[in-house]
N, C-alpha and C positions, 0 to 999 in steps of 0.2 A: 504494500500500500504506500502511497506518497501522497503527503498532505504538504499542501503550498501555504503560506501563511502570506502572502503576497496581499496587494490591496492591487484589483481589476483598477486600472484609472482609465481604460479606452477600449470599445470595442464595437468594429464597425464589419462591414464588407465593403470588400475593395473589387470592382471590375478590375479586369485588362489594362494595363496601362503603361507606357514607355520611358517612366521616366525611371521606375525600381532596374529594372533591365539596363538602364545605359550607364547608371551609376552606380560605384560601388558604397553602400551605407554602411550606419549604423545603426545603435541607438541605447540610450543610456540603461534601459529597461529591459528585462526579456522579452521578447516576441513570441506566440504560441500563434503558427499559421495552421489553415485547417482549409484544406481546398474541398468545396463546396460541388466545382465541376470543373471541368478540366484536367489540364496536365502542364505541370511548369517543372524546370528544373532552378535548386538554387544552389550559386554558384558561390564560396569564399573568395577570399585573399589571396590565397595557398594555391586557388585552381584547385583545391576540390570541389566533388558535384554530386548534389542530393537530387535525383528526379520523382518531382510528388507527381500523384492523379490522386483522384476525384477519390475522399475520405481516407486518404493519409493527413497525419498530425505532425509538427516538425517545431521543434523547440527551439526556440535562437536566444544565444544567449546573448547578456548585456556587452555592448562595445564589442560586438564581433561584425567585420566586417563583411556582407555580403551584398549580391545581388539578384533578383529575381530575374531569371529570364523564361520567357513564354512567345508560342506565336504571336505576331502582330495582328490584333480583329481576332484573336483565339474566343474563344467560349469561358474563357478562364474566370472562377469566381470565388471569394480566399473570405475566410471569415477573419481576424487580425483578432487577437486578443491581450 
């Protein structure tokens, strides 16, 4: 069992979109994606490469940098938490 003691501060659904892909990010907090439909792959620093579809979960941790990449106009839909 793993209980998170975290405080949720945002949680949206993100379409498709070009700019997680062209850059590489971060973010101060962890990321828990959850791809809703589609198929994206995400890519670190390092060049390594996690590829989701539709109901895989992918935990990012704080200050790691990565990038979303997906087709352009894909069906892609992430829930961000």
């Amino acid at each position: 069992m793993f209980v998170c003691k975290s405080k949720i501060e945002n949680m949206v659904v993100l379409l498709n979109g070009t700019f997680w892909s062209e850059n590489l990010h971060s973010d101060t907090k962890h990321e828990l994606l959850h791809v809703l439909s589609g198929h994206m792959t995400i890519e670190c620093a390092d060049g390594r490469k996690f590829p989701l579809q539709s109901g895989d979960i992918l935990l990012i941790p704080a200050n790691w940098e990565h990038r979303d990449i997906s087709k352009p106009n894909s069906e892609l839909k992430l829930q961000l938490i």
